[in-house]
N, CA, C and O atoms as CSV, one atom per row, in Angstrom:
chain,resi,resn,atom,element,x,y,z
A,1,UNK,N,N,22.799,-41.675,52.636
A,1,UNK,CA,C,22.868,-40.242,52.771
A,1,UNK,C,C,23.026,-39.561,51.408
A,1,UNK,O,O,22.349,-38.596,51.054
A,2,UNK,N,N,24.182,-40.274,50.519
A,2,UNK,CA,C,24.043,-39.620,49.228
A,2,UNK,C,C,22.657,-39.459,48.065
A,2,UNK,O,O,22.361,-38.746,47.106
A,3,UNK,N,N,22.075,-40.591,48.830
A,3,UNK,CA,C,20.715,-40.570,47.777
A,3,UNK,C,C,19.660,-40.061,48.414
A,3,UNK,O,O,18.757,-39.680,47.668
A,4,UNK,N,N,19.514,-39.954,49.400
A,4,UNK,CA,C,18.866,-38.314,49.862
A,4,UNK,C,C,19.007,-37.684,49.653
A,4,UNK,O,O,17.989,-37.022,49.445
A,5,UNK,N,N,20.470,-36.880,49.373
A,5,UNK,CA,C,20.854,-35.545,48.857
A,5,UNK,C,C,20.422,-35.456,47.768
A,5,UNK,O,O,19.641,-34.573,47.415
A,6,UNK,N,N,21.048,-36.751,46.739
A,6,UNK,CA,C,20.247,-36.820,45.169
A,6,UNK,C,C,18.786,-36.562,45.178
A,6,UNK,O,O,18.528,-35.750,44.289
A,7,UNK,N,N,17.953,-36.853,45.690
A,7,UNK,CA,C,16.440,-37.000,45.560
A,7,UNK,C,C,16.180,-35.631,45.685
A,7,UNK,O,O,15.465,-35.032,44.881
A,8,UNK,N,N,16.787,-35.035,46.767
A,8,UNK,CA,C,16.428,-33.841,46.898
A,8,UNK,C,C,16.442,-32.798,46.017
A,8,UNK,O,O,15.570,-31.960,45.786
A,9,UNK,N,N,18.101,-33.021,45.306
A,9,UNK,CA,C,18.537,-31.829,44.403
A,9,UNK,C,C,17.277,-32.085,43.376
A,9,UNK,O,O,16.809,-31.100,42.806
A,10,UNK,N,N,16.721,-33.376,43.129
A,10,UNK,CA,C,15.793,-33.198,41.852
A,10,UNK,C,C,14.875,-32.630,42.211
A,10,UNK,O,O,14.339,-31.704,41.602
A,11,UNK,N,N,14.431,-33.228,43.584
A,11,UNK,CA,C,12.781,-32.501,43.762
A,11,UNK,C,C,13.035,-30.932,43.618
A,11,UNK,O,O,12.196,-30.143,43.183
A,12,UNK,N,N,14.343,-30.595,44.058
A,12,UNK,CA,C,14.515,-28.592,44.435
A,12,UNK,C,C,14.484,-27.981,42.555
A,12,UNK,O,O,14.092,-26.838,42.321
A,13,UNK,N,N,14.954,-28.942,41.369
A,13,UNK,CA,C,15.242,-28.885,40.215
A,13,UNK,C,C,13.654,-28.667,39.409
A,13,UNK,O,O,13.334,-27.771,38.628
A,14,UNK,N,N,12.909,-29.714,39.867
A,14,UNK,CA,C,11.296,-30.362,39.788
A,14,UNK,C,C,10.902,-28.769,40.218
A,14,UNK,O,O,10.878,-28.002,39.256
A,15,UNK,N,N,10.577,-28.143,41.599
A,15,UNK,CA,C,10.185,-27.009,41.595
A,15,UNK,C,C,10.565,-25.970,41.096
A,15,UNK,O,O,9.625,-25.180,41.019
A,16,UNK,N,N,11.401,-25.610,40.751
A,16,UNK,CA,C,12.521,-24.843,40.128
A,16,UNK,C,C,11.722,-24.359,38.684
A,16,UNK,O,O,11.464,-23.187,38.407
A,17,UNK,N,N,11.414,-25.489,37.879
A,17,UNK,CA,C,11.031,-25.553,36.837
A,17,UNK,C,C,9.559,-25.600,36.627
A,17,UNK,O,O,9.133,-25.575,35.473
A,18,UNK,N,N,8.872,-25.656,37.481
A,18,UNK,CA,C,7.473,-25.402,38.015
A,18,UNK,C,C,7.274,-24.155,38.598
A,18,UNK,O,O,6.062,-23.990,38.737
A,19,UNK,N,N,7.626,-23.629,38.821
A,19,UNK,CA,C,7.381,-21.870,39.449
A,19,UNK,C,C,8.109,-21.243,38.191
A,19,UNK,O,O,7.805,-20.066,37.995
A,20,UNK,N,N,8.980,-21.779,37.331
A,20,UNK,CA,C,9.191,-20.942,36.169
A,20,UNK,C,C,8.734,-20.647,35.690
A,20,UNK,O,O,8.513,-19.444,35.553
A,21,UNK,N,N,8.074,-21.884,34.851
A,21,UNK,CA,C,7.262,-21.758,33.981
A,21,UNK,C,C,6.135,-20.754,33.730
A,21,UNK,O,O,5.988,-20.147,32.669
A,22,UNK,N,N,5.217,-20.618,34.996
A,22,UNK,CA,C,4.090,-19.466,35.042
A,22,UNK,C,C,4.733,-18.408,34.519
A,22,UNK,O,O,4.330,-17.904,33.471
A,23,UNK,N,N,5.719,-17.975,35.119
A,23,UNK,CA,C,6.455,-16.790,35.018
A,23,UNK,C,C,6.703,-16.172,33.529
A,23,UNK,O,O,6.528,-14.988,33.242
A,24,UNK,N,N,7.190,-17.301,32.542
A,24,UNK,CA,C,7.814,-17.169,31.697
A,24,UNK,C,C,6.761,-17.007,30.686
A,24,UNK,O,O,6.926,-16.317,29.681
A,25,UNK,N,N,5.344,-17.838,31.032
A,25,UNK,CA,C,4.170,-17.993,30.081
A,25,UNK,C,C,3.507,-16.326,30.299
A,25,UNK,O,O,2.761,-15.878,29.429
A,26,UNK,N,N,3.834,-15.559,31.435
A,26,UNK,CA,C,3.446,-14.586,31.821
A,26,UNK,C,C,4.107,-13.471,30.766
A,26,UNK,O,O,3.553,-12.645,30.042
A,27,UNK,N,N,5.378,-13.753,30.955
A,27,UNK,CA,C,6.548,-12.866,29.642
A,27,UNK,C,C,6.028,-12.792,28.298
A,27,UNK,O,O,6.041,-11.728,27.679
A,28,UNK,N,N,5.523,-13.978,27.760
A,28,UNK,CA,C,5.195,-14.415,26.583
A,28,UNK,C,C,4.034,-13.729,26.174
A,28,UNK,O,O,4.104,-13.061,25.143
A,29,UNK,N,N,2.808,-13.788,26.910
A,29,UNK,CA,C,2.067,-12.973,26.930
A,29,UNK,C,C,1.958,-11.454,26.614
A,29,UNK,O,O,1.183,-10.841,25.880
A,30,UNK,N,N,3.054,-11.016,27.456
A,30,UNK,CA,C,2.906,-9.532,27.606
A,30,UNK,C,C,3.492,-9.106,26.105
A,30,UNK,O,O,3.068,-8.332,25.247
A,31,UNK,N,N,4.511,-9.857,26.173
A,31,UNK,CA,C,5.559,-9.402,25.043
A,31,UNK,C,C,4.894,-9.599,23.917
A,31,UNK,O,O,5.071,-8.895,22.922
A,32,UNK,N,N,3.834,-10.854,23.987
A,32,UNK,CA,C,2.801,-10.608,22.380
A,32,UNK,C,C,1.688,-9.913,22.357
A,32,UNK,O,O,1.049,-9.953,21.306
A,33,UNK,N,N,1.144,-9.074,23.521
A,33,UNK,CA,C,0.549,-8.111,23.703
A,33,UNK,C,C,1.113,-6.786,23.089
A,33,UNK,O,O,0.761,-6.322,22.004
A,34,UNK,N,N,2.062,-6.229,23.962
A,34,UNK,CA,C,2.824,-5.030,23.540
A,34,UNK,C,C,3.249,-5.147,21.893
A,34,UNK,O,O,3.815,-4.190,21.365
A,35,UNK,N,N,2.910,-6.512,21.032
A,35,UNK,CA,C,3.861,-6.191,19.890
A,35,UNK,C,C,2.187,-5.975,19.291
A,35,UNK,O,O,2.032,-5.095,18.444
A,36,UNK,N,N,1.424,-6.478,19.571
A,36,UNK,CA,C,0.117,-6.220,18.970
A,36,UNK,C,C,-0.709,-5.092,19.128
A,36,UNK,O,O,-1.705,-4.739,18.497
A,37,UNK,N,N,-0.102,-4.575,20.110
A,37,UNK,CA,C,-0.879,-3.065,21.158
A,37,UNK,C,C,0.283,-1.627,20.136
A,37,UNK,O,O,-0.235,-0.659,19.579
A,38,UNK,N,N,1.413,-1.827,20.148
A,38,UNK,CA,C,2.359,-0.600,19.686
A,38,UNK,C,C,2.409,-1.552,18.146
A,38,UNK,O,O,1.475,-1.655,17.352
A,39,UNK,N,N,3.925,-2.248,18.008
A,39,UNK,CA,C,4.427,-2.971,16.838
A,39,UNK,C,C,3.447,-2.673,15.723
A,39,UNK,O,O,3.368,-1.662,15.026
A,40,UNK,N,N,2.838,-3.596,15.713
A,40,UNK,CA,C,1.674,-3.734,14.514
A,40,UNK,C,C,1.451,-3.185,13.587
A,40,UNK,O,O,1.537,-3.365,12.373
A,41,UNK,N,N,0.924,-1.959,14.709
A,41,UNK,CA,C,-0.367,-0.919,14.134
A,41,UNK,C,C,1.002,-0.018,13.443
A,41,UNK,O,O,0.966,0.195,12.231
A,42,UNK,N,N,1.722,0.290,13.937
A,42,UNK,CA,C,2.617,1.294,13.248
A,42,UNK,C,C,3.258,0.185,11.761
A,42,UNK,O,O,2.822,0.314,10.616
A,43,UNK,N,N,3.828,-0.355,11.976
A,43,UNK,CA,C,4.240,-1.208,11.003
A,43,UNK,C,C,2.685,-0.616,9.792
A,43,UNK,O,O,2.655,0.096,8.789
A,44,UNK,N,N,2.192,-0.959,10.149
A,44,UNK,CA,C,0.731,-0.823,9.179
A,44,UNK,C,C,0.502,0.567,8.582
A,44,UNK,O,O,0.151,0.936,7.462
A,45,UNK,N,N,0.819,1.213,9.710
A,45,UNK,CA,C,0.625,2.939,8.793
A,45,UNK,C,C,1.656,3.210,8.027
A,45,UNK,O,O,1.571,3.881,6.999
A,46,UNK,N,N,2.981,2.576,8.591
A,46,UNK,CA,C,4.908,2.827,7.558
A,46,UNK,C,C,4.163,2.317,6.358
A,46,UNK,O,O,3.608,3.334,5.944
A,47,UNK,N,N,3.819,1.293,5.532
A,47,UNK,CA,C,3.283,0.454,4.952
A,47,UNK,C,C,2.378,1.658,3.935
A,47,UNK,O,O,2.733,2.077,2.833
A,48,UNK,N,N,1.379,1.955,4.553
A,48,UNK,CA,C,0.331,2.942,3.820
A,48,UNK,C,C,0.638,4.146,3.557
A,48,UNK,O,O,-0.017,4.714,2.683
A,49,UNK,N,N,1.654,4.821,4.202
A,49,UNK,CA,C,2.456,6.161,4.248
A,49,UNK,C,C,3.524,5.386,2.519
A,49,UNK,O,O,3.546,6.040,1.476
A,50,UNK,N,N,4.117,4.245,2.622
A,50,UNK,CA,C,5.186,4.360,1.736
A,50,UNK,C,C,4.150,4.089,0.231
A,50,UNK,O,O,4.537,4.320,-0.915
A,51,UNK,N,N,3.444,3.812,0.429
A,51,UNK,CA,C,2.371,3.438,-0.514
A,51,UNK,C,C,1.710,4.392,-1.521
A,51,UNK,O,O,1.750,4.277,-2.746
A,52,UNK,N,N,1.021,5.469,-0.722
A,52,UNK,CA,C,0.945,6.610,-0.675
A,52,UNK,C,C,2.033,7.384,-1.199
A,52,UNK,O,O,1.509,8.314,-1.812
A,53,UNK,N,N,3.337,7.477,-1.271
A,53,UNK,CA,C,4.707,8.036,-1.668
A,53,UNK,C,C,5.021,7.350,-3.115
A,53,UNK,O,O,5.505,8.025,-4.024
A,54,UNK,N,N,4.640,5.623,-3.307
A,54,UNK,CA,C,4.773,5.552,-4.282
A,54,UNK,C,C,4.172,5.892,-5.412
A,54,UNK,O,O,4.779,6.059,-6.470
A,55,UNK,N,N,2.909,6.020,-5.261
A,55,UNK,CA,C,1.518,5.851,-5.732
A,55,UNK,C,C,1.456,7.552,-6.312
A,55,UNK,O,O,0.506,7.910,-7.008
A,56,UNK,N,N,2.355,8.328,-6.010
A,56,UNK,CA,C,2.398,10.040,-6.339
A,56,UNK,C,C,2.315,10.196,-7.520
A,56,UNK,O,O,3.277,9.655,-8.065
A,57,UNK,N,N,1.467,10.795,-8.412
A,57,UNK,CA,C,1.193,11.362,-9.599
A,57,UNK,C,C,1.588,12.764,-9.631
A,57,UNK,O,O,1.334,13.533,-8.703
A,58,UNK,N,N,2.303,13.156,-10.857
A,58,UNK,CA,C,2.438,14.733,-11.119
A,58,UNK,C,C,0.851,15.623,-11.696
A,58,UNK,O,O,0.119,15.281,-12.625
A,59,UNK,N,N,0.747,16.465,-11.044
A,59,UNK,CA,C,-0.509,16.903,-10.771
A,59,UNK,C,C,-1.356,16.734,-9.634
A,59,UNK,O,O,-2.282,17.514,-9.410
A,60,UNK,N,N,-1.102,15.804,-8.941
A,60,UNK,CA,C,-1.428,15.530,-7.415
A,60,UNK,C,C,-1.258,16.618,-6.643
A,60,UNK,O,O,-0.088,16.975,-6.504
A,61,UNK,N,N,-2.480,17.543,-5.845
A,61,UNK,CA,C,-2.546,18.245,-4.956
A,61,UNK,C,C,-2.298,17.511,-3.487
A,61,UNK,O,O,-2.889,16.515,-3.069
A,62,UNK,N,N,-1.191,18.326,-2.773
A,62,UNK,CA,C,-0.248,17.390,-1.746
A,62,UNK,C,C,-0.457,18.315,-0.411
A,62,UNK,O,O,-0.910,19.451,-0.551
A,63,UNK,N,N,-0.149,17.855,0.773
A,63,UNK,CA,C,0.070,18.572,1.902
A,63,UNK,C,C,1.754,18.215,2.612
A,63,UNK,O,O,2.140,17.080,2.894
A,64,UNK,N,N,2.445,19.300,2.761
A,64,UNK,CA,C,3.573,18.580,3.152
A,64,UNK,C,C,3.675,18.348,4.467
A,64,UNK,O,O,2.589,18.647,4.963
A,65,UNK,N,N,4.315,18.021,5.174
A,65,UNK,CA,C,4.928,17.636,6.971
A,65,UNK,C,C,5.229,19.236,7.279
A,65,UNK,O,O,5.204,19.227,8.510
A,66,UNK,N,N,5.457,20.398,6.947
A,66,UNK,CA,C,5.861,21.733,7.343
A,66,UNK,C,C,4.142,22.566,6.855
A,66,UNK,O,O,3.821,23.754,6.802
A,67,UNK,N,N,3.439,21.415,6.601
A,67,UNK,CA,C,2.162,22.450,6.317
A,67,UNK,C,C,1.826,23.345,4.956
A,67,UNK,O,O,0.694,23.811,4.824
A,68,UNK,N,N,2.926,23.585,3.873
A,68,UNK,CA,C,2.418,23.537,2.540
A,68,UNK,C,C,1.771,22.932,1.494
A,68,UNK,O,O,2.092,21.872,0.956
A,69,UNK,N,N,0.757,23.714,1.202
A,69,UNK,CA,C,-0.335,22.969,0.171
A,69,UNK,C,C,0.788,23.269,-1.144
A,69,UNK,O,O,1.609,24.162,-1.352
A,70,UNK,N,N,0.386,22.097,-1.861
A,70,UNK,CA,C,0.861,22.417,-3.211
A,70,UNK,C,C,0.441,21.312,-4.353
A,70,UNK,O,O,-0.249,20.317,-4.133
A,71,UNK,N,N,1.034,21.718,-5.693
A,71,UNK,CA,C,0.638,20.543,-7.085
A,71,UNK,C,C,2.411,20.343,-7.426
A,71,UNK,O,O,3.436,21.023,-7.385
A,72,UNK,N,N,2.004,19.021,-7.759
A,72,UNK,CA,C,3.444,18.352,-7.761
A,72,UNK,C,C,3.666,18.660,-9.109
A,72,UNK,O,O,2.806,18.536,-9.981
A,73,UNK,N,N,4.813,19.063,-9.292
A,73,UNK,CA,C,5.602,19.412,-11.074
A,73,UNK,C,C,6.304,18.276,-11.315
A,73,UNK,O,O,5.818,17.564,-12.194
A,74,UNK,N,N,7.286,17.896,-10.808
A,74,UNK,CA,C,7.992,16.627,-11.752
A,74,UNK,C,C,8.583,15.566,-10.218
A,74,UNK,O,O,8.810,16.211,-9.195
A,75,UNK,N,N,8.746,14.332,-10.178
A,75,UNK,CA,C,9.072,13.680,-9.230
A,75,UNK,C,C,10.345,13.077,-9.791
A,75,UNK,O,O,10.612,12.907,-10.980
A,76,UNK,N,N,11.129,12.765,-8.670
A,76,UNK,CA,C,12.547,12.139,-8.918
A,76,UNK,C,C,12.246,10.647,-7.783
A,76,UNK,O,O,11.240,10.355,-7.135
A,77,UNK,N,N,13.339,10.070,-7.887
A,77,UNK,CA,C,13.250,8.671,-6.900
A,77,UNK,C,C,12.954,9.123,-5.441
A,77,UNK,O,O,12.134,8.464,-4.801
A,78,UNK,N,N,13.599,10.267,-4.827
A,78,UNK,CA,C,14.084,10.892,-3.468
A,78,UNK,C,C,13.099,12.242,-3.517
A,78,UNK,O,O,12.516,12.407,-2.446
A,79,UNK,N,N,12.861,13.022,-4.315
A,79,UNK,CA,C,12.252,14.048,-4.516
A,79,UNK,C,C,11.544,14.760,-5.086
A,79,UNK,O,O,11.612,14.354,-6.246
A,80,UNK,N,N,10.730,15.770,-5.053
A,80,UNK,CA,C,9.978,16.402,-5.973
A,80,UNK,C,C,9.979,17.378,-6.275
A,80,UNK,O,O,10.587,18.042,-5.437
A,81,UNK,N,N,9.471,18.217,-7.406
A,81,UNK,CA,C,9.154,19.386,-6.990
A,81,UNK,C,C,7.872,20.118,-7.023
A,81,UNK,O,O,7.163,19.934,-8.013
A,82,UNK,N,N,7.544,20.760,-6.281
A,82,UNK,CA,C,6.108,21.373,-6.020
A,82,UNK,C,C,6.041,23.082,-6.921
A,82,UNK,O,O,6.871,23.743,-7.545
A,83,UNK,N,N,4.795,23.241,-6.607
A,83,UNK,CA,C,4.579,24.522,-6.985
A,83,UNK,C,C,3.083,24.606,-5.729
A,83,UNK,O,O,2.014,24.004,-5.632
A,84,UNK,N,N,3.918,25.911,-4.797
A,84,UNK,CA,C,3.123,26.091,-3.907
A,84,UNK,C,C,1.839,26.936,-4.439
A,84,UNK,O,O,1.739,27.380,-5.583
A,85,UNK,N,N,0.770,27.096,-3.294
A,85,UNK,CA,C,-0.562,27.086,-3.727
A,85,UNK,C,C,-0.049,29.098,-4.027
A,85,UNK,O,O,0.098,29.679,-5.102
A,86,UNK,N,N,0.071,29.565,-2.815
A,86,UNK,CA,C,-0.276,31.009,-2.186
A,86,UNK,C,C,0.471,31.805,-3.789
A,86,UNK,O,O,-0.197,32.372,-4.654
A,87,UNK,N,N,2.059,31.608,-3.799
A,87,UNK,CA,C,2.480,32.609,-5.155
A,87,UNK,C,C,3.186,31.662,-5.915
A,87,UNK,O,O,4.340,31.881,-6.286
A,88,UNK,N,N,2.548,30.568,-6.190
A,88,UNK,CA,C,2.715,29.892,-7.677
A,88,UNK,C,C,4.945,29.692,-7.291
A,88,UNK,O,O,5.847,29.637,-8.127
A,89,UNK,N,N,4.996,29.665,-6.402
A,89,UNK,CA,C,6.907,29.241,-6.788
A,89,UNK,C,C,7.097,28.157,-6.418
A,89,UNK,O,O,6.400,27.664,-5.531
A,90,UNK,N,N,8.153,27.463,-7.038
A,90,UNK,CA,C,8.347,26.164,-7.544
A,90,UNK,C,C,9.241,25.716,-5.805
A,90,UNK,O,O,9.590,26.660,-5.097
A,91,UNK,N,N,9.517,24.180,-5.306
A,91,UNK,CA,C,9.976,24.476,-4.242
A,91,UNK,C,C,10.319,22.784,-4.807
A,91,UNK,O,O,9.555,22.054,-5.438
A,92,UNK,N,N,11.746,22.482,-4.331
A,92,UNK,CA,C,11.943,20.877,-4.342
A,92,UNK,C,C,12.326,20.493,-2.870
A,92,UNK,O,O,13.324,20.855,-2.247
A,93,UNK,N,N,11.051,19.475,-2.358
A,93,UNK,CA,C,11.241,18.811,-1.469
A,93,UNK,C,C,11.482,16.949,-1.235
A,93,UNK,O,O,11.400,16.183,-2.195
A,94,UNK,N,N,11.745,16.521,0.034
A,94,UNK,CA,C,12.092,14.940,-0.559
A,94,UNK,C,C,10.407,14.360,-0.265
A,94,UNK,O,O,9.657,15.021,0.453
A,95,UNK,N,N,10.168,13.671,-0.612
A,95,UNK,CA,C,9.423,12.249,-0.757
A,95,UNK,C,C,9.013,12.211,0.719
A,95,UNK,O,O,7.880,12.528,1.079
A,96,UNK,N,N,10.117,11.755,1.683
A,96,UNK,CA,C,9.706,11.485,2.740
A,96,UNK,C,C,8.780,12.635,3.640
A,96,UNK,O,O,8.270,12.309,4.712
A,97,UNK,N,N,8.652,13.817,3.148
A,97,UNK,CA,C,8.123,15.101,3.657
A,97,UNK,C,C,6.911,14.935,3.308
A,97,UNK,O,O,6.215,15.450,4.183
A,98,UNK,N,N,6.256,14.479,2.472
A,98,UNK,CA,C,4.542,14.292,2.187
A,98,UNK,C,C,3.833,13.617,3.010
A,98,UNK,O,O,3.958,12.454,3.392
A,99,UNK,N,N,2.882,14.614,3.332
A,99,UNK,CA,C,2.106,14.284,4.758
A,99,UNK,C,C,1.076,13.467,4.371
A,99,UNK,O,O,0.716,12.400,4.869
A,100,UNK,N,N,0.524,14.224,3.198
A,100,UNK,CA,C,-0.956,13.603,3.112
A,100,UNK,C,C,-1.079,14.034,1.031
A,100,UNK,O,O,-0.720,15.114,0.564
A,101,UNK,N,N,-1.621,12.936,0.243
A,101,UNK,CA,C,-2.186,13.529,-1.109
A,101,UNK,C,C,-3.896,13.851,-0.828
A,101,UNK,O,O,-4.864,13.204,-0.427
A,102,UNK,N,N,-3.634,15.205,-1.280
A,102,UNK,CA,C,-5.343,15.161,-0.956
A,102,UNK,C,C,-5.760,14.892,-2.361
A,102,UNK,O,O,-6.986,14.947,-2.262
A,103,UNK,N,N,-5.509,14.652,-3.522
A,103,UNK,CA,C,-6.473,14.326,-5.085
A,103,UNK,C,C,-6.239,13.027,-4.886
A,103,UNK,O,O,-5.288,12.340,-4.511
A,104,UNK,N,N,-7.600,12.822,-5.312
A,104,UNK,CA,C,-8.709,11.409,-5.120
A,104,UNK,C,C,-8.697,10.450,-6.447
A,104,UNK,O,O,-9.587,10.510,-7.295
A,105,UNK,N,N,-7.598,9.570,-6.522
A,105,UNK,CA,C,-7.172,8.833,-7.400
A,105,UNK,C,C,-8.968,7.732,-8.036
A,105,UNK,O,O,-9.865,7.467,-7.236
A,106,UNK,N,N,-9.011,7.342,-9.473
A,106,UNK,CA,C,-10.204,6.414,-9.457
A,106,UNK,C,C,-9.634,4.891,-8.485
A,106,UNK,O,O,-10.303,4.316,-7.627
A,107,UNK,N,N,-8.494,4.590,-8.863
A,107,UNK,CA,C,-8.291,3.020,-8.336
A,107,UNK,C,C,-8.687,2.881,-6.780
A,107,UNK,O,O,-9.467,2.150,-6.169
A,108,UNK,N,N,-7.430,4.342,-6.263
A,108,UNK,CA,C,-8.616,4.685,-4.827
A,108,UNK,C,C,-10.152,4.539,-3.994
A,108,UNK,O,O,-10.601,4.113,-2.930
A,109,UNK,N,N,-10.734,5.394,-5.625
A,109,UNK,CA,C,-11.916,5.880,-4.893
A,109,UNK,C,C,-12.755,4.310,-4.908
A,109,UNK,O,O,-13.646,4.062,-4.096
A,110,UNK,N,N,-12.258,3.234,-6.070
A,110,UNK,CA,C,-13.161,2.121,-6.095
A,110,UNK,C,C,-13.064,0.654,-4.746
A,110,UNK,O,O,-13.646,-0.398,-4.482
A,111,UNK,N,N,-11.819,1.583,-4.188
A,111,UNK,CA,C,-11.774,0.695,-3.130
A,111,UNK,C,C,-12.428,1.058,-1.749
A,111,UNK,O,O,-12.381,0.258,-0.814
């Protein structure tokens, strides 16, 4: 009687671990989907955005995150300062606020 019971608990152990498995290969999947579908791609633009921030030249015509055009006057580690387009006044904003450089670097343009 006891080694019936034994046989059993394995075979119930045996399935146990056989209906998991799908399950879990199913998880694996998704979860390296979703990191390839969202994760990734953003990781990739943080990357080209900080790049872009380093890469800032004074004289660089800029667009900021609030929508001011401007030419960059002097840069600090954290910040800059601009001189907006419309009445020429000077404005210090941070680094992380630059949306976009619109002047077309050569190292740029050869890539």
């Amino acid at each position: 009687m006891n080694f019936e019971l034994i046989t059993l608990a394995k075979q119930a152990n045996a399935l146990d671990l056989k209906a998991l498995l799908p399950m879990i290969l199913i998880y694996a999947v998704l979860f390296g989907g979703m990191y390839f579908i969202f994760i990734r791609p953003n990781r990739k633009k943080q990357k080209e955005e900080q790049k872009m921030r380093e890469n800032l030249q004074v004289g660089d015509e800029i667009l900021t995150i609030g929508g001011i055009y401007g030419r960059v006057i002097s840069l600090k580690e954290d910040s800059m300062v601009i001189e907006s387009k419309a009445d020429r006044s000077k404005l210090t904003i941070a680094r992380w606020a630059l949306q976009q450089n619109l002047t077309v670097h050569d190292d740029v343009a050869k890539k």
